[in-house]
Structure formats: C-alpha cells, structure tokens
NUVOLUM-402608 format. One record per residue (C-alpha): y, x, z; residue in one letter. Coordinates in steps of 0.05 Angstrom, whole numbers, padded with zeros to 5 digits, always signed. Example, Ala and Ser with C-alpha at 12.3 -4.5 7.8 and 13.67 -1.06 7.14 Angstrom:
-00090+00246+00156a-00021+00273+00143s
This chain:
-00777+01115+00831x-00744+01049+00840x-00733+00997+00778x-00672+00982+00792x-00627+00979+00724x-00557+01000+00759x-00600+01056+00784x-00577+01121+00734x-00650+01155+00721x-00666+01212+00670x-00695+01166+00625x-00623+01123+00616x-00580+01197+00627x-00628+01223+00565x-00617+01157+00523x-00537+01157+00535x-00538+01228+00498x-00547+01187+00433x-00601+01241+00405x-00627+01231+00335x-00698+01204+00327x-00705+01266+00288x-00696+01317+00340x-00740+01277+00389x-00809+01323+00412x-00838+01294+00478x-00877+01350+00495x-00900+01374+00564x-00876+01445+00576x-00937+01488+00623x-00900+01511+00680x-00943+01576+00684x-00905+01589+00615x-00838+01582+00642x-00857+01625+00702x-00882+01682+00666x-00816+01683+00620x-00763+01656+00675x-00785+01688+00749x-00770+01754+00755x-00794+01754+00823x-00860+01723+00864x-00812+01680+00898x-00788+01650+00839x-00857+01644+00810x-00872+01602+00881x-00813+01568+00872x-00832+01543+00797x-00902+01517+00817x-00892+01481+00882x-00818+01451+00858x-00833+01439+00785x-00877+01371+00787x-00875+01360+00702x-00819+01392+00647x-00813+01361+00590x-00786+01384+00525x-00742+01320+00501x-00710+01351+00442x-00686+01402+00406x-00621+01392+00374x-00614+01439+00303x-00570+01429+00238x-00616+01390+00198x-00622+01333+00251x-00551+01336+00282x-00513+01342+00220x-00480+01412+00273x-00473+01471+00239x-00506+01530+00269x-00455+01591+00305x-00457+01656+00308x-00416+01718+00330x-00436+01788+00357x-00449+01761+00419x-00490+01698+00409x-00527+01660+00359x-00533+01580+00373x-00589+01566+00318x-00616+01501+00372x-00590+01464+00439x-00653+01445+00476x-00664+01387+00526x-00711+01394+00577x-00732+01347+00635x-00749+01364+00703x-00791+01322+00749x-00786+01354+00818x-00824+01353+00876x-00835+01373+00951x-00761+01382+00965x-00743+01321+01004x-00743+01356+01062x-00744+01427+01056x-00697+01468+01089x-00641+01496+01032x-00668+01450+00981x-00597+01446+00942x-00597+01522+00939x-00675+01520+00915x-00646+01465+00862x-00594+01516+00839x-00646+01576+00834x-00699+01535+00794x-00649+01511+00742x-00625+01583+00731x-00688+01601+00724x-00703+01555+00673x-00637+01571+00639x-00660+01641+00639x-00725+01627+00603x-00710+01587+00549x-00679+01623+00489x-00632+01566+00472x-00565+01537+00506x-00601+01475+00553x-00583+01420+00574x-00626+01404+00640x-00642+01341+00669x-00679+01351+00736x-00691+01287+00774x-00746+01275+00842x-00738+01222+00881x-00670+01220+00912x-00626+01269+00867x-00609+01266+00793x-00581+01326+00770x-00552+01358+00703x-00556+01430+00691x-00519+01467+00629x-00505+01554+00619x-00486+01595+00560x-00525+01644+00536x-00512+01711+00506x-00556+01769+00474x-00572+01822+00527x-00539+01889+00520x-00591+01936+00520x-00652+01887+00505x-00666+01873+00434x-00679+01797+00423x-00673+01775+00498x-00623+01727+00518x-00584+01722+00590x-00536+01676+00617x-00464+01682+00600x-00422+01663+00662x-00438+01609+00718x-00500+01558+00711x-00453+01488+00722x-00502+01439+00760x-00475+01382+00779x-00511+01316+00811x-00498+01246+00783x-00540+01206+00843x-00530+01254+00900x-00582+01248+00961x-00578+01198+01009x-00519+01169+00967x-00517+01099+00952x-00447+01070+00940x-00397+01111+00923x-00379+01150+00856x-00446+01177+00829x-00489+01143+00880x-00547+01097+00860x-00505+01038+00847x-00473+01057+00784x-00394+01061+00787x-00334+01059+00732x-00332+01122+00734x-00403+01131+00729x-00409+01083+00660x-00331+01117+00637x-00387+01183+00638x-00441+01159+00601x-00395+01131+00553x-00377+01195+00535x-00440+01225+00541x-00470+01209+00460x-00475+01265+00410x-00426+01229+00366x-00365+01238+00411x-00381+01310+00431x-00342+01374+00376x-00388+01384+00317x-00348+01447+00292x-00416+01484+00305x-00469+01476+00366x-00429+01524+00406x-00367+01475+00409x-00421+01426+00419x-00457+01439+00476x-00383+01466+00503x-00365+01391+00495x-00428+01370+00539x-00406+01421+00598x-00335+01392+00595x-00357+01331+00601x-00401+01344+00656x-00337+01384+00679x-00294+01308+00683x-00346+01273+00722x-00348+01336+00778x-00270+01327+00774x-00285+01256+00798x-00299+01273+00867x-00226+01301+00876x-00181+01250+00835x-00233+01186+00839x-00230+01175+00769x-00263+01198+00702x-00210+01228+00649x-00246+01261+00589x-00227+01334+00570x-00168+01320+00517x-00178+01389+00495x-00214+01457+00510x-00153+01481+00538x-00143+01425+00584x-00215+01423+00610x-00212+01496+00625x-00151+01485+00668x-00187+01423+00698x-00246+01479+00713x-00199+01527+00748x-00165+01468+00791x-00238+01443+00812x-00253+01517+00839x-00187+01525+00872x-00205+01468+00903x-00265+01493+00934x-00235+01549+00954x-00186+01524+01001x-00245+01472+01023x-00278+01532+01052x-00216+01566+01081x-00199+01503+01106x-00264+01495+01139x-00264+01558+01163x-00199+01552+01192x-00208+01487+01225x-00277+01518+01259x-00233+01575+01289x-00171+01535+01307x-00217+01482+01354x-00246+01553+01389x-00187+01587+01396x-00158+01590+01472x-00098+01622+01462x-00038+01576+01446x+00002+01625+01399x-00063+01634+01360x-00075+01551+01358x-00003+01541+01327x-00014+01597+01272x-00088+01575+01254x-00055+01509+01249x+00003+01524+01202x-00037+01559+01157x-00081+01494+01153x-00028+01452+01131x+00001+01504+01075x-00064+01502+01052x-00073+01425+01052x-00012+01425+01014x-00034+01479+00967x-00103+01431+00949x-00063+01370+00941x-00022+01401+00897x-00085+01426+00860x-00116+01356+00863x-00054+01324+00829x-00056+01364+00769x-00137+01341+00759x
C-alpha cells in the first residue's frame, strides 16, 4: 500500500463519509461467518476465503447516532446502514478477477441483514459497493437484494492519471466532497443510503461527461442511471458491430454494418449530452 496522500485509500474514502464517533465499531468480521450466511455455493465459499484477506465492520449507522429516522414499508425495514471494509487478496492476476470482485461483494451484500455500504480495496483497485435490500417472499426474517448490486471503482487497476486513478482528480475531490453524512437526505435511512448510491451514481457518470455533477434530485439521478446504461448498451453493440464490420468480406454488408455504427454513435452522444 503506498503512502502517498493524493493516493484515495479506504481509510481517507471511510473518513470523507463524515460518520459519527458514535456509530464507529472497528471490529474484525470472521470470514467463515460471512461464508456460512453469504455462499450459497462451494464456489462461493472458495471464493470468500482465498479473496477475502480481512473485513472489517467500520460502523453501523442507526437513529440514535445519525440523528436518521428509521423506514419501514411492507417491503423493507431500514432499522441500520452498515459499513464494512474489505481487504482483498490474490486477485492481481487471476484470470476474471473483476467478475470475482462483482460476485464477492454480492455475496457480502447478501449476507448482511442491513443496506451496506462496501469498501473493498487490495493493492491496485479501490472499489465501492452499495444494494437494497428487501424481505424475502416466502422466507420469514431473511433478507435478499432488491435490484442490481452498483459497484463502481474509484482507483481502477493499472490507472494512474486520469479521473479516478491514483492521482486524485477534480472530479475525484468534487466526490468526496459530497461524500459526508451531512449532505446525504435524512428523511429516513432509506433516502439515506439512496443518497450514497446516487452519489456513487455521479462519479460513474464521470467517465462519460468528464465531470462530477451531484444528483439535484431523485428524479434526476434516476434519469442519469438510465442514460449511464444506455450508454453501455450501445458500447457493446457498438463493439460488436465494429468486430463484425472489420470481418466482413462482402462490400454491401461493410456499408450496412457501417451505417448502423454511426446511428448508433449518434444515438450515445445524444445519451452522453443529457448526463
């Protein structure tokens, strides 16, 4: 882990949240404990204890120390927003290691009974991790996630200029800015931890338009949510398209593949714009 202070670690992520001293724990998490409540599978169980160097509960965020009011409906009840950390390890250079990244935080999201806010870090990646939860339908007292785990790195791998690379950026410090508790909905925890995934929501918005812009409303951010998937849609048609276009022989074809390329890049600048 290098000292440097531009460098965005867990340690300065966690401190930008602006938690209360009150809802600080600090205590190690055993990983056998989140296996046996988060891995369905022997896989995931492997996946836990070789990837999963230290977790750490950080805090645990409740009405009497955030000054939040709990929420409840007949879907969910947010009595707590946890914060975990997650030291990785051995994924440097294993094959798939983003899509092992993915499956360990739903895992984790899976086994803790509260909305979480993850920090997983190892040596070259610093990620941050954030699902709903709901009650299950036809298990008493067991929760499962509600809708797409949004991970999201902040010092990609290998990166080390550009926006969320190791050398912090504007757009980088315009995020932790708006990271703290204190600038974040306090209706109730569920408008609260919403807050925290929009937010995470304008810095993965940064790689289209090159700039942080906070969600002005709920509304706004979830129209900023469906631009950044259309978005990655047309990236994969596009690449798709581009990969058949260079083998295609015959000319007709070539022109077609082609003008479909160029709707398209018009279609996801159009997208981009609206960001």
């Amino acid at each position: 882990m290098t000292g440097d202070p531009a460098r965005l670690t867990s340690g300065r992520l966690v401190a930008a949240l602006g938690l209360p001293a009150d809802a600080l724990v600090q205590q190690r998490i055993p990983k056998k404990m989140l296996a046996d409540k988060g891995a369905p599978t022997p896989a995931d169980r492997k996946l836990i204890q070789e990837h999963i160097e230290e977790a750490t509960w950080v805090a645990a965020l409740k009405p009497v120390n955030a000054g939040v009011p709990a929420y409840e409906d007949p879907t969910r009840t947010y009595l707590e927003l946890t914060v975990l950390a997650i030291q990785l390890r051995g994924l440097k250079q294993t094959h798939g290691a983003n899509s092992a990244i993915q499956r360990i935080a739903e895992l984790l999201h899976r086994a803790i009974p509260y909305p979480a806010l993850l920090v997983l870090e190892d040596e070259d990646r610093l990620l941050l991790s954030m699902a709903h939860i709901r009650w299950a339908q036809k298990e008493a007292d067991k929760t499962v996630l509600d809708g797409a785990v949004t991970l999201t790195a902040l010092r990609p791998e290998g990166d080390e200029g550009d926006e969320g690379g190791a050398v912090e950026s504007p757009a980088q410090q315009a995020f932790l800015e708006a990271l703290p508790l204190h600038r974040q909905p306090r209706t109730n925890l569920y408008a609260l931890y919403q807050g925290w995934i929009d937010t995470l929501g304008a810095w993965e918005a940064v790689a289209v338009s090159g700039r942080f812009v906070p969600s002005a409303s709920p509304e706004y951010a979830a129209q900023r949510r469906a631009a950044l998937q259309r978005c990655r849609e047309l990236d994969a048609l596009l690449s798709q398209l581009r990969s058949t276009a260079t083998k295609e022989k015959q000319m007709a074809r070539q022109v077609a593949a082609n003008l479909e390329i160029r709707a398209l890049l018009a279609e996801r600048q159009r997208v981009a714009a609206s960001i």
